[in-house]
N, C-alpha and C positions, 0 to 999 in steps of 0.2 A: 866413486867418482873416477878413482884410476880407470877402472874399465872402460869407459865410456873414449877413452883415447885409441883403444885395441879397436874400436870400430870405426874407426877410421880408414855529414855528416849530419838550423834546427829550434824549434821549438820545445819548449815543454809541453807536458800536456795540460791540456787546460782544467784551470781550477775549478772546484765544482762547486756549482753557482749554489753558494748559501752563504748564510752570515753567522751562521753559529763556530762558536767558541773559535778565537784565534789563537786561543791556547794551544786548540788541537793544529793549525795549520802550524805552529810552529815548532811543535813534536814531530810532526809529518817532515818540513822540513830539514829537523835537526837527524834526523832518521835518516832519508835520502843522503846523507856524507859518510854515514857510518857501514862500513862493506862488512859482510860478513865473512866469517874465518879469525880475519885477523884485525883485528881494533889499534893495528900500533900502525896498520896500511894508513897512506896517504889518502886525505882525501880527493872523492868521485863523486860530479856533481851531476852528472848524467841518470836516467833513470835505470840503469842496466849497466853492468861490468861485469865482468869474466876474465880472471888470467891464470894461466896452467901452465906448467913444467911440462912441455910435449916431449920430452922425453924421458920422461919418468911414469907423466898421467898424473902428477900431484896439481889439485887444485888450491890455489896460493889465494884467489881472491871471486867473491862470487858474489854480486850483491843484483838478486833479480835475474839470476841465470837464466832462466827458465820462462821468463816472462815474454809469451808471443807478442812481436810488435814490429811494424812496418822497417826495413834494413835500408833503404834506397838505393845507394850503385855497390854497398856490399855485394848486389848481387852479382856485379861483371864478374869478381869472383869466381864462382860458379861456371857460369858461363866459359872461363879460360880452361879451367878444369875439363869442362866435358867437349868443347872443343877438340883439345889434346887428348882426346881418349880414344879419338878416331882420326883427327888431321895431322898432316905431316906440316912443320912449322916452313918448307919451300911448297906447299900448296897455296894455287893461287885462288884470288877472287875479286870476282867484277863489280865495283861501287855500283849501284843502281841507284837511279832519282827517287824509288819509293825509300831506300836507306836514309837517304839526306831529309828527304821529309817529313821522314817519321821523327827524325830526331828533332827537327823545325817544328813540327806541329806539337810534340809534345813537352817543348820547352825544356828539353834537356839537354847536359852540357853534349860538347860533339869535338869528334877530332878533325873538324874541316874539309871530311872526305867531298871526292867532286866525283860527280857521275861519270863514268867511262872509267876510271883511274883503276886499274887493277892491282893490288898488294898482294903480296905472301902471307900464307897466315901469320909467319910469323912478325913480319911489321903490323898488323892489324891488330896486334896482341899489346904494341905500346899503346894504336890508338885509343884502345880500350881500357886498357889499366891507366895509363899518363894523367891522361886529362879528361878521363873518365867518360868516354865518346860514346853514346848511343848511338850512333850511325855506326858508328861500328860494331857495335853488340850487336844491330839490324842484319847488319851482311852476314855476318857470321852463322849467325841462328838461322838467319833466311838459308843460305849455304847447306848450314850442318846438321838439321833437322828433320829430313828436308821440311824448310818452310820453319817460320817464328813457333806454329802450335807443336809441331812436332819436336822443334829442337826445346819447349819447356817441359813436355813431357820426358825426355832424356834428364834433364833438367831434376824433377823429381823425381825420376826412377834414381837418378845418383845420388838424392839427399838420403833416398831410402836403404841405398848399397851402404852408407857412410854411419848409418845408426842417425841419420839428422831427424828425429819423430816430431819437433816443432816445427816443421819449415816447409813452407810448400811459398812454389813461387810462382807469378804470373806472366811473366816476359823474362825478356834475356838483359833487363837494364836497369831495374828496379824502378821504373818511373809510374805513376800512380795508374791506375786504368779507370774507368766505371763501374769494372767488374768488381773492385778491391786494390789493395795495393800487395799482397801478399805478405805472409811474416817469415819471421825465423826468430831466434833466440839468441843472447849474447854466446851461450853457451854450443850451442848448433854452427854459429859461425867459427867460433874458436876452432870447434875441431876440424871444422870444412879447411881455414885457415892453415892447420896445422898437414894436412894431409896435399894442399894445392903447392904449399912449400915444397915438398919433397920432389916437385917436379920443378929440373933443371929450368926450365925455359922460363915458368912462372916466375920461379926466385929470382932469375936474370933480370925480366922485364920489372919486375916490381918494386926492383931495388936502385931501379936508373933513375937520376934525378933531368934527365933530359933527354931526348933523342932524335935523328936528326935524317931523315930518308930524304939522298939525292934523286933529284927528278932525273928519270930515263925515258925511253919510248914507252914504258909502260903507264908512267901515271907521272905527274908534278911533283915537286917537293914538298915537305913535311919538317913542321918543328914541333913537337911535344913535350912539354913540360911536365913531370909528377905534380899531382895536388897537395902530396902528401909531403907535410913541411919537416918530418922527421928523415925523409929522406938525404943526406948529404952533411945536414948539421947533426946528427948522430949517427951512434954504430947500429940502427933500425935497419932491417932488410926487408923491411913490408909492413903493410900489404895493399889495403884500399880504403877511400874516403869514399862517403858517401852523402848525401844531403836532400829532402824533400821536406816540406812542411808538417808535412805528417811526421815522420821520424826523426827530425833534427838531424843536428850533425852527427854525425857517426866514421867509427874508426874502427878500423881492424890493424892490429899491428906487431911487431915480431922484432926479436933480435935475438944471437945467438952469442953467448956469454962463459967461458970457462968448458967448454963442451955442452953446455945445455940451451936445449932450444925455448926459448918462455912466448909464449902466442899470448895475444889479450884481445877485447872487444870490449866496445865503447858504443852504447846506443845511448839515443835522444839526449844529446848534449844540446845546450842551449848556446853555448859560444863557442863558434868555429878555432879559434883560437885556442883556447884553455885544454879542447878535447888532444892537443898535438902536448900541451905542459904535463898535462893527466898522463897523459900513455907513457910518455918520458920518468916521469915519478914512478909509476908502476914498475916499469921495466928496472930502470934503478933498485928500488923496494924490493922486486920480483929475484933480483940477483945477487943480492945478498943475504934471501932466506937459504938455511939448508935443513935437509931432512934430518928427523930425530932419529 
């Protein structure tokens, strides 16, 4: 499991329509709390958890690592990542009305952008992370791809640079398509997580619990909120919330503790709420193990 570091939010799923033995649904469920590794870990009521020592590669908690399943705006994620691997954070870009309606049409959250309004990538990067903006993962991708198909193809070439072998994605916002909704792994994100950290801009944006862009000649003003409720009421420096019916609630999130960085990921939680108490426990939990 160390290795796998060097390569570097919801429903449940639905029950399966039978009426045989409740006994077994409630092994199934008593099963679902218990993580593997460690039996003394907090319980996780989500179908999927992952949390690692990123600075060591020691994996502390892993229940369903592995298990490919819909991420939803985990994937802005990414998206900021491979942005920053070719844009400078003073490069600009032009809101278009196909941005605003993509994100309109596809019922996903948005950071409010208005057509004409031109950002710096690097304001475009709160829209995106903050308040989890599909219009804005739209511009960007549109931007930096060139065009949404090419900038998902970057998109997986970089899950493949990363060692990410569950994870293939279909847009740049995680929101469902016809085609699929795309997966990844709690474990796949972990380490995504742990590697988008490492870049300054990312950790900055993701750790803001607000942000505030004065309107100029270039474009109107802007207030962004984080979704993410560990931001400010703990020592969390990240990372991203995510939510679609398919995947539940979902968390990605981080905090750095004694000199040690500990990354977790949190898929298909069923209450928005509990998935922010979980990660808090973990982290806690996560920073009082040490190595034998």
């Amino acid at each position: 499991m160390a290795g796998a570091l060097a390569l570097v939010t919801g429903l449940t799923a639905p029950a399966e329509a039978t009426t045989a033995t409740s006994n077994a649904a409630v092994t199934e469920a008593s099963s679902n709390l218990a993580p593997a590794l460690n039996p003394d870990a907090p319980a996780v009521y989500g179908r999927a958890a992952y949390l690692m020592d990123a600075s060591s590669g020691d994996v502390l908690l892993d229940k369903a690592g592995d298990k490919r399943m819909p991420i939803a705006s985990l994937t802005k994620t990414m998206t900021a990542y491979v942005v920053l691997k070719t844009a400078k954070p003073t490069d600009v870009v032009r809101i278009t009305a196909a941005d605003v309606e993509y994100a309109e049409a596809g019922g996903g959250t948005t950071a409010g952008l208005r057509p004409g309004d031109r950002l710096t990538v690097g304001e475009l990067l709160y829209g995106l992370m903050l308040p989890s903006g599909a219009d804005a993962a739209h511009a960007l991708a549109r931007t930096y791809g060139p065009g949404v198909k090419g900038f998902v193809a970057k998109m997986n070439a970089t899950a493949r640079e990363l060692g990410l072998k569950d994870t293939e994605y279909v847009n740049a916002d995680g929101l469902p398509t016809p085609r699929g909704d795309g997966y990844s792994t709690a474990r796949d994100q972990a380490v995504l997580a742990a590697a988008a950290l490492k870049v300054p801009l990312i950790r900055k944006v993701a750790g803001t619990r607000r942000h505030y862009v004065d309107a100029n000649d270039e474009h109107r003003s802007y207030l962004w909120r984080n979704t993410n409720r560990l931001i400010g009421d703990t020592d969390a420096i990240g990372l991203k919330t995510g939510f679609t019916r398919a995947a539940g609630y979902c968390l990605a999130f981080a905090t750095e503790r004694d000199g040690r960085l500990l990354v977790g990921v949190l898929l298909d939680e069923s209450s928005s709420s509990r998935r922010f108490s979980t990660a808090e426990n973990l982290l806690d939990w996560g920073a009082a193990q040490r190595r034998a």
